[in-house]
Residue, then its C-alpha position, 0 to 999 in steps of 0.5 A: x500500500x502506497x503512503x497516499x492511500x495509508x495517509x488516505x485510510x488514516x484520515x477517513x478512519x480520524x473522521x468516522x471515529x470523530x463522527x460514529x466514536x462508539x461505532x469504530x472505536x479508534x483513531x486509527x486502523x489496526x496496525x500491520x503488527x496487530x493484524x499479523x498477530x491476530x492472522x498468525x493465531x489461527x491455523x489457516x489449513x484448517x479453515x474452510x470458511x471464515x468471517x471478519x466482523x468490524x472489517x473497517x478499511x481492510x487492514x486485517x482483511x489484507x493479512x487474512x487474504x495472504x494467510x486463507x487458502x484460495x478456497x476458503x470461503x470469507x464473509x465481511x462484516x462493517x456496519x459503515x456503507x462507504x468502508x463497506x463499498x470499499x471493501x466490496x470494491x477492494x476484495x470482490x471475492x469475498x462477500x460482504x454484509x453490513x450487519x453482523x446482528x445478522x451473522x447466521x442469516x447471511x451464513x445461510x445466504x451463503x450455504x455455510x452451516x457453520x464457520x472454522x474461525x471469526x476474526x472480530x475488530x468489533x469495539x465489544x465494550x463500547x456497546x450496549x450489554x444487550x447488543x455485546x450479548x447478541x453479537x456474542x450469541x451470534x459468534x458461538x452460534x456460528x461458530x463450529x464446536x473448537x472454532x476459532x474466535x480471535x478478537x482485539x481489544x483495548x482493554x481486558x474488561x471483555x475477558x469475562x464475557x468471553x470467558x463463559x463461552x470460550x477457552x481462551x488461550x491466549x491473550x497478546x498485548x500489541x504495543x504497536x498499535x493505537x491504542x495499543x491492543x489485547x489480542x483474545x485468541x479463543x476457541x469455542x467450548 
């Protein structure tokens, strides 16, 4: 990615937050360091088909096209219409959704029964309780018994959460971030 476009990318993801904070959630997109080592957590071999929740501007997205295998089936989430139109735009093979309140609805659409792995950049703790418990039911209903669920954070108030429906086997801090992030690499119980 060329500086321009970076620089392009940094100031949409200023604007959104400054507009939708409780929505995006940063300043700034993931970091290259972040996506690796939430990319890098799950056993890519293995994983037929996956999702992306909080997709954003790709900067995750990239990492997971390199890592899957051309075959695996990936589904986008990213509620803003115009992140939304780019990702549609900048990664065509995979399908693209704006709701992720309506996770298994578009598994259906998509013939998938189940999902291998849920990478999520979703900002859990700036949600309401009942909107984090329909995302979660959504995840751990989607997700295959041992699948993968791995999430950034900026703090560790999720763990709890996380924890009644997940083992949660590792928790990564990445300093290289802003803010600096917690990576939860999780597996379904």
């Amino acid at each position: 990615m060329g500086i321009k476009q970076s620089l392009k990318e940094k100031c949409l993801f200023l604007y959104k937050f400054l507009y939708k904070p409780r929505e995006i959630g940063s300043v700034m997109p993931s970091s290259k360091y972040l996506a690796q080592k939430m990319v890098e957590s799950v056993p890519w071999h293995k994983v037929l088909a996956a999702a992306e929740l909080g997709a954003g501007t790709g900067a995750i997205t990239k990492h997971i096209q390199e890592a899957a295998h051309q075959q695996t089936k990936v589904l986008l989430f990213e509620t803003d219409p115009y992140m939304l139109k780019t990702l549609e735009e900048n990664y065509p093979n995979y399908a693209c959704y704006e709701n992720t309140t309506n996770l298994q609805t578009a598994l259906q659409q998509e013939g998938i029964e189940q999902l291998d792995c849920i990478i999520s950049g979703l900002p859990f703790f700036n949600f309401h309780q009942t909107l984090r418990d329909i995302l979660i039911t959504q995840i751990v209903n989607s997700l295959k018994d041992d699948g993968w669920f791995v999430a950034f954070q900026y703090s560790q108030q999720m763990k709890k959460q996380l924890s009644l429906h997940f083992h949660i086997e590792k928790i990564i801090f990445v300093p290289i971030n802003v803010p600096p992030a917690f990576v939860y690499v999780c597996r379904k119980k």
